[in-house]
N, C-alpha and C positions, 0 to 999 in steps of 0.2 A: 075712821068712822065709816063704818056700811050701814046705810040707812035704808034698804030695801030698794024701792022707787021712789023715795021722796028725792024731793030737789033741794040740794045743797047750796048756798054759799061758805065756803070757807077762807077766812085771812087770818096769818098768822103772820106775827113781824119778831122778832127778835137780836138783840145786841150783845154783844158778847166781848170785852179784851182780853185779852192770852198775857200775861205779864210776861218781865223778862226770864229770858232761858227757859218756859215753858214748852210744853210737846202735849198739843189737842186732838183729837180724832172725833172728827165730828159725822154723826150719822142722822140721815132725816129721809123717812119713808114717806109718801102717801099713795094711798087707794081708795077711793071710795068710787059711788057708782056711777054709771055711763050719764046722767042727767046734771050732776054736780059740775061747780066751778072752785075754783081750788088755786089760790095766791098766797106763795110766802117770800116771805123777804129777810133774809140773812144778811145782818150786820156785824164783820169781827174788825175789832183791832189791836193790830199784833208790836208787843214792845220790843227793845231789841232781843235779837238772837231766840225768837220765840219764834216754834215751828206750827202749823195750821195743815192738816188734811182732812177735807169736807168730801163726802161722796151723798147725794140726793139721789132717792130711787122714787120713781115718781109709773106707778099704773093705776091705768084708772081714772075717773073724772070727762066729762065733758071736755071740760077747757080746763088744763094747769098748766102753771107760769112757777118758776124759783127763781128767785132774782137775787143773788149773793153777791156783796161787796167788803173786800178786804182791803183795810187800809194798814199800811207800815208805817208807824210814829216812830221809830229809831231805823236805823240801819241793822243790815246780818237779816233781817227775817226773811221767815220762807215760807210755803203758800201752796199747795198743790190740789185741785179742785178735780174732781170725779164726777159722772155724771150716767145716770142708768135709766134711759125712758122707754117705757113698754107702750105700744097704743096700737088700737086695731079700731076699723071701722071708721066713723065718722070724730075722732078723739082728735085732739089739738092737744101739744105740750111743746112749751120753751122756757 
Protein backbone atom coordinates (compact mmCIF):
# COMPACT_ATOMS: atom_id res chain seq x y z
CA UNK A 1 0.00 0.00 0.00
CA UNK A 2 1.79 3.66 -0.91
CA UNK A 3 -0.39 6.04 0.53
CA UNK A 4 1.64 9.34 -0.35
CA UNK A 5 2.01 10.97 3.19
CA UNK A 6 -0.80 9.77 4.84
CA UNK A 7 -0.07 7.91 8.06
CA UNK A 8 -0.68 4.39 8.20
CA UNK A 9 -1.55 1.78 10.53
CA UNK A 10 -1.48 -1.61 9.19
CA UNK A 11 -2.01 -5.34 10.89
CA UNK A 12 -2.40 -8.23 9.28
CA UNK A 13 -2.62 -11.91 11.12
CA UNK A 14 -2.76 -14.97 9.40
CA UNK A 15 -3.04 -18.98 9.87
CA UNK A 16 -2.18 -21.41 7.80
CA UNK A 17 -1.48 -25.74 8.14
CA UNK A 18 0.51 -27.45 5.47
CA UNK A 19 -1.02 -31.05 5.59
CA UNK A 20 1.00 -34.03 5.39
CA UNK A 21 3.83 -34.50 2.78
CA UNK A 22 3.12 -31.20 1.57
CA UNK A 23 5.92 -28.63 0.13
CA UNK A 24 4.82 -24.56 0.77
CA UNK A 25 6.75 -21.62 -0.30
CA UNK A 26 5.65 -18.87 1.22
CA UNK A 27 6.27 -15.17 0.24
CA UNK A 28 5.20 -11.80 1.99
CA UNK A 29 6.52 -8.32 0.99
CA UNK A 30 5.82 -4.88 2.55
CA UNK A 31 6.43 -1.19 1.74
CA UNK A 32 4.65 1.37 2.31
CA UNK A 33 5.68 4.94 3.45
CA UNK A 34 8.24 6.49 5.88
CA UNK A 35 5.10 7.73 8.46
CA UNK A 36 3.42 4.08 8.47
CA UNK A 37 3.42 1.29 11.20
CA UNK A 38 3.13 -1.93 9.84
CA UNK A 39 2.49 -5.64 11.99
CA UNK A 40 1.99 -9.00 10.75
CA UNK A 41 1.74 -12.02 12.36
CA UNK A 42 2.34 -15.37 10.70
CA UNK A 43 0.81 -18.52 12.03
CA UNK A 44 1.77 -22.08 10.13
CA UNK A 45 1.22 -25.51 11.19
CA UNK A 46 3.15 -28.15 9.71
CA UNK A 47 1.64 -32.21 9.71
CA UNK A 48 4.14 -34.74 9.38
CA UNK A 49 6.70 -34.77 6.64
CA UNK A 50 5.26 -31.37 5.43
CA UNK A 51 7.97 -29.00 4.37
CA UNK A 52 7.57 -24.80 5.13
CA UNK A 53 9.94 -22.11 3.49
CA UNK A 54 8.82 -18.48 4.31
CA UNK A 55 11.03 -15.46 3.23
CA UNK A 56 9.47 -11.75 4.53
CA UNK A 57 10.90 -8.63 2.55
CA UNK A 58 10.04 -5.89 4.54
CA UNK A 59 11.12 -1.88 3.22
CA UNK A 60 9.70 0.77 4.19
CA UNK A 61 7.25 1.85 6.96
CA UNK A 62 8.04 3.83 10.09
CA UNK A 63 7.99 0.98 12.42
CA UNK A 64 7.58 -2.92 11.03
CA UNK A 65 7.65 -5.91 13.06
CA UNK A 66 6.85 -9.81 11.32
CA UNK A 67 6.28 -12.15 13.90
CA UNK A 68 6.18 -15.72 12.37
CA UNK A 69 5.40 -18.83 14.40
CA UNK A 70 5.70 -22.40 13.17
CA UNK A 71 4.33 -25.15 15.03
CA UNK A 72 5.12 -29.21 14.07
CA UNK A 73 2.02 -31.43 15.07
CA UNK A 74 3.69 -34.72 13.78
CA UNK A 75 7.25 -35.46 13.47
CA UNK A 76 9.70 -35.47 10.01
CA UNK A 77 8.66 -31.62 9.34
CA UNK A 78 10.80 -29.09 8.29
CA UNK A 79 10.83 -25.30 8.44
CA UNK A 80 13.27 -22.86 6.94
CA UNK A 81 12.59 -19.09 7.58
CA UNK A 82 14.39 -16.19 5.41
CA UNK A 83 14.31 -12.83 6.13
CA UNK A 84 15.22 -9.42 3.92
CA UNK A 85 14.87 -5.94 5.76
CA UNK A 86 15.85 -2.74 3.99
CA UNK A 87 15.68 0.46 6.24
CA UNK A 88 17.40 3.72 5.98
CA UNK A 89 17.12 6.89 8.03
CA UNK A 90 15.08 7.04 11.21
CA UNK A 91 13.07 3.29 10.13
CA UNK A 92 12.70 0.59 12.82
CA UNK A 93 12.18 -3.22 11.60
CA UNK A 94 12.10 -6.68 13.64
Amino acid sequence: IQMGESTLFIYNECEYKIQKNAKVEFLQTQSVNLKSLHLSRLHFQLEANAFLRTCVISRGAKQSRSELNVDFNQPAGDAETLGIYSIDQDQQSD
